[in-house]
C-alpha positions, 0 to 999 in steps of 0.5 A: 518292294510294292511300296517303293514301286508305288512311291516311285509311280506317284513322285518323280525322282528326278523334279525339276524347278522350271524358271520362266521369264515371269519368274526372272521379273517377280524377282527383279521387281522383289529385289527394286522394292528391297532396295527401295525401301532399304533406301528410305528406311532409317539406318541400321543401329550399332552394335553398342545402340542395340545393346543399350536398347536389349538391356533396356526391355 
């Protein structure tokens, strides 16, 4: 009974995940350079290309 008195003192039950205007940003600038950089990239391989290369290592 103490400990759980305790452990409710020392932690909250009811934490919450506050999202601010900065955290909206980083995210779209994460989600901009994701996409960026998918753009730039090669496209992805095939099922059939991916095969070949697995047995080839």
């Amino acid at each position: 009974m103490t400990v759980g008195w305790t452990l409710d003192l020392l932690f909250s039950r009811d934490i919450e995940q506050m999202i601010t205007l900065r955290d909206v940003e980083a995210l779209s600038d994460l989600a901009g350079r994701i996409r960026a950089r998918a753009k730039d990239s090669v496209p992805p391989l095939s099922p059939s290309e991916a095969l070949a290369i697995d047995k080839q290592l």
